[in-house]
GUBAVEX-927239 format. One line per 4 residues: for each residue x, y, z of C-alpha. Coordinates in steps of 0.1 Angstrom, whole numbers. Example, Ala and Ser with C-alpha at 12.3 -4.5 7.8 and 13.67 -1.06 7.14 Angstrom:
// residues 2
123,-45,78 | 137,-11,71
//
This chain:
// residues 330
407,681,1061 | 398,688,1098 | 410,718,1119 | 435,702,1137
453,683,1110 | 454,717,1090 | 469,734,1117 | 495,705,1121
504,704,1084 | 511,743,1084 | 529,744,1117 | 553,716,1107
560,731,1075 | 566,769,1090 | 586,751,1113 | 605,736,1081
615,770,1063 | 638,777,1083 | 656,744,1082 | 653,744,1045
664,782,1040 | 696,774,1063 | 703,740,1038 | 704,763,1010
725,785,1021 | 751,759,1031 | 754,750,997 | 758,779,979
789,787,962 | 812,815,983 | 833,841,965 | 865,849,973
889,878,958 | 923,877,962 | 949,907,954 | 984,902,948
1008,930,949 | 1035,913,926 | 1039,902,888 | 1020,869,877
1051,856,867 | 1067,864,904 | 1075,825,917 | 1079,836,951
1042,849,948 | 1030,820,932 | 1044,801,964 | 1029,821,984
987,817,970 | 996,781,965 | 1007,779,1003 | 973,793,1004
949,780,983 | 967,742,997 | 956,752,1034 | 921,768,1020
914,729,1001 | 927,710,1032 | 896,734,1057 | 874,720,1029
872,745,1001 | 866,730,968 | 874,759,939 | 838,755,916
820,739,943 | 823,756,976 | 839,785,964 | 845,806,935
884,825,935 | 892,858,913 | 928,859,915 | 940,895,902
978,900,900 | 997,936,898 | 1007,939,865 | 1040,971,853
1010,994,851 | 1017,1018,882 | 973,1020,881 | 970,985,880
966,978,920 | 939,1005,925 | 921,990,891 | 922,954,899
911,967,937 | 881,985,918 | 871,954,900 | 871,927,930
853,950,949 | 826,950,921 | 823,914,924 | 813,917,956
832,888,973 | 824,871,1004 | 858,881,1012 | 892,895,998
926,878,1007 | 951,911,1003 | 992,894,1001 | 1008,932,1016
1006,963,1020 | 1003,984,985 | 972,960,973 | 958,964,1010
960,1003,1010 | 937,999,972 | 913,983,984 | 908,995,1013
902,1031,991 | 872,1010,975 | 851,992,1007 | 849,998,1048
824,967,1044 | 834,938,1023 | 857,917,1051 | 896,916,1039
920,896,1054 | 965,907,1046 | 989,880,1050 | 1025,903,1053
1015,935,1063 | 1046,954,1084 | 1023,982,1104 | 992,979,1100
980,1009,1122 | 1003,1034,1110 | 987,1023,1073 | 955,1030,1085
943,996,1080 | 929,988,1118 | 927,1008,1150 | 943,985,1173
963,949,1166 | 940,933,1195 | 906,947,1179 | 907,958,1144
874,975,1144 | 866,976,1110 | 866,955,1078 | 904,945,1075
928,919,1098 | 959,895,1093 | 986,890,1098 | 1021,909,1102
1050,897,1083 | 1082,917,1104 | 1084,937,1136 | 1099,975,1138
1127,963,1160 | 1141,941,1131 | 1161,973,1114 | 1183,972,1145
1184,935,1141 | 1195,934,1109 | 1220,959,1113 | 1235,936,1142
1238,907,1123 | 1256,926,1094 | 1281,938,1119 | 1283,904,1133
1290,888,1098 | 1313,914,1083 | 1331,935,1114 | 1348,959,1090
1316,974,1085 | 1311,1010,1089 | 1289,1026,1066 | 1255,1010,1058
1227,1019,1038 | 1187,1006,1038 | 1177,998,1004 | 1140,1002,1003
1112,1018,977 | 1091,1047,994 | 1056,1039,976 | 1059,1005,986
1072,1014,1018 | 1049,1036,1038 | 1060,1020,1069 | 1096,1026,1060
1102,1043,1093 | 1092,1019,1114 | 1123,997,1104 | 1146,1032,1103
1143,1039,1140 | 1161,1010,1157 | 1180,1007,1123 | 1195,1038,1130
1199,1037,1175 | 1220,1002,1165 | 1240,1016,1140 | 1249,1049,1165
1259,1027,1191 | 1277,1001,1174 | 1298,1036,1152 | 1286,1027,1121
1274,1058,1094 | 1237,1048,1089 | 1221,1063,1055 | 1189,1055,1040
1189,1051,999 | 1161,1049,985 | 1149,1038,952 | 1120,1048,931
1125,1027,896 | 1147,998,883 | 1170,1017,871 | 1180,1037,903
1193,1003,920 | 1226,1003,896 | 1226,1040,906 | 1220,1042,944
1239,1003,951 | 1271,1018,928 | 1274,1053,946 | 1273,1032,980
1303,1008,972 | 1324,1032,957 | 1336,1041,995 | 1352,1011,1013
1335,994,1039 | 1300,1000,1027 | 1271,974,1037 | 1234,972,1029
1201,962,1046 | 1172,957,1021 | 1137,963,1030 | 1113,936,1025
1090,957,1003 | 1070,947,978 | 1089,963,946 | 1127,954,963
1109,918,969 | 1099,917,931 | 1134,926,920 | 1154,905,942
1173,891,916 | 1188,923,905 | 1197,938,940 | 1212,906,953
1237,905,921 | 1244,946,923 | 1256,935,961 | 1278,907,948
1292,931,918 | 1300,956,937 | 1310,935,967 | 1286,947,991
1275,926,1022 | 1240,927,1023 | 1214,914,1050 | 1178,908,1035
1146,895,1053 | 1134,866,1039 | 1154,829,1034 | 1149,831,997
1178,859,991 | 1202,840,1008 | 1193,810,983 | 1197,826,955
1232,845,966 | 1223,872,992 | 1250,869,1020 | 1224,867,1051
1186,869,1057 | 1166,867,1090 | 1134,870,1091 | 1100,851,1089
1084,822,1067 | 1061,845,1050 | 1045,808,1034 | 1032,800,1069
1013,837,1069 | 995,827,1041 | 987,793,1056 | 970,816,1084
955,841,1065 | 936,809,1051 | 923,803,1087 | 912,836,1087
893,833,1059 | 877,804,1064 | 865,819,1100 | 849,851,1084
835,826,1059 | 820,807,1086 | 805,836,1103 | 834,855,1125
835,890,1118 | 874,904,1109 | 863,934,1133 | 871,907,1160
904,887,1152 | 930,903,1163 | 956,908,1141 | 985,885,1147
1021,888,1147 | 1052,863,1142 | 1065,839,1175 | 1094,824,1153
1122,837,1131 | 1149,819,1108 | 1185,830,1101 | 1200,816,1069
1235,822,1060 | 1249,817,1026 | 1286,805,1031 | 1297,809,992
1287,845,992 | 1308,851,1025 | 1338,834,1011 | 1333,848,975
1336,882,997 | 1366,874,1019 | 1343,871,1055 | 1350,846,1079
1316,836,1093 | 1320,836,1131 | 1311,801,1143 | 1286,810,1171
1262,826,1141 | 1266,795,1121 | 1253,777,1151 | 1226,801,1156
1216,795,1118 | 1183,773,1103 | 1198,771,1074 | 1231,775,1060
1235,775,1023 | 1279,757,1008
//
């Protein structure tokens, strides 16, 4: 071979490597964690990852192809977050898809490196979780699933709903609910200027809801705001029929207590979040680091209204908040 086809042969193929190496890359399968802070059997949080996992297919994710998913779910064992935290970590995913705030907080305890992207996370900076909403600065972003000055929201709309109103308590679990005072603050200002007694009640196990809910109604004209934390979320069921046996109105936060009997809920569609965080995901998997997207909050909120519940408790729904309703539930 002469000189100058040698040197042509190896310079072409140098120039291939690259090309090659890049081609490679592109195909190799992607790992993805993903942390839920509820029970498997939860079907609000199965709604949730498949509202997920639908947008993650539709940016062109294919499970066992593009992508491999480890999916751990909290489980009754109070360890079972910080374990399951421990073990995705170990995998060392591409990235970690966190649902809130309890499973964010683990893993956050086990890496400042692997990416992690929340979908409903109420206050992200006073968790810890980034330094500022515009630049995180580290390895976590999302999304935030309420905003502080909802607690004096709420406490309006109860008011609004049921006028004879004037002593309300916020329903909410303290582990679950380090950001618990972010909600209290405006929950409290409204309730001082509108003369209602605000208290907060909170509740540590299952079996202090029939406790705390009961020693609220046993005055008259109680009412109740429920925190949309994780272990309130997860027992939904149970808090919305204590408020119906003991004839409590109650305002929640998301649309799905008012279907199943809660009296009133404004808040967010925490599905679309999860649509998002899937964005997110696929960005960081693409190259963006989560250091630089900004955390993002909600631009639109839904009332629903749940007229059974209202008569079933003697209140006449005032018809300018039935017109202001997305949804309302006969």
């Amino acid at each position: 071979m002469r000189r100058r086809e040698f040197i042509t042969l190896v310079g072409g193929a140098t120039a291939a490597w690259p090309f090659a190496t890049r081609a490679q890359e592109s195909k190799r399968v992607r790992r993805l964690g993903v942390l839920m802070g509820r029970l498997e059997g939860d079907t609000e949080g199965q709604a949730r990852l498949a509202a997920f996992l639908e947008q993650f297919q539709k940016l062109g994710w294919l499970e066992g192809r593009t992508i491999r998913i480890d999916i751990r779910w909290q489980t009754p064992d109070a360890d079972s977050l910080h374990r399951f935290a421990k073990e995705l970590v170990a995998l060392q995913p591409d990235v970690i898809l966190s649902e809130s705030t309890p499973p964010t907080a683990a893993l956050r305890q086990q890496t400042r490196t692997i990416p992690i992207v929340f979908a409903v996370v109420s206050d992200p900076i006073g968790s810890g979780f980034v330094a500022s909403l515009a630049r995180p600065d580290g390895n976590i972003t999302g999304f935030l699933n309420i905003e502080g000055s909802l607690g004096g929201k709420w406490m309006e709309l109860l008011k609004e709903i049921a006028p004879r109103v004037a002593r309300v308590a916020f329903l909410y679990n303290p582990p679950a609910a380090p950001f618990a005072e972010f909600y209290l603050k405006s929950f409290k200002t409204v309730a001082a200027s509108l003369g209602v007694e605000a208290t907060t009640a909170p509740v540590h196990n299952i079996s202090e809801f029939e406790t705390v809910i009961g020693a609220h109604a046993r005055a008259p004209n109680g009412g109740l705001i429920v925190m949309p934390d994780a272990f309130v979320n997860t027992h939904r069921e149970k808090v919305v029929s204590l408020a119906a046996y003991h004839r409590l109105p109650a305002v929640y936060a998301y649309r799905l207590n008012a279907k199943i009997g809660g009296l009133l809920s404004y808040g967010f569609d925490t599905h679309n979040n999860f649509r998002r965080a899937a964005m997110y995901v696929d960005r960081i998997l693409k190259g963006e680091k989560a250091s630089e997207l900004p955390v993002q909050a909600q631009d639109k909120f839904e009332l629903a209204i749940n007229l059974r519940t209202a008569k079933a408790l003697g209140l006449n729904v005032p018809a300018s908040l039935l017109a202001r309703a997305d949804e309302v539930i006969e």
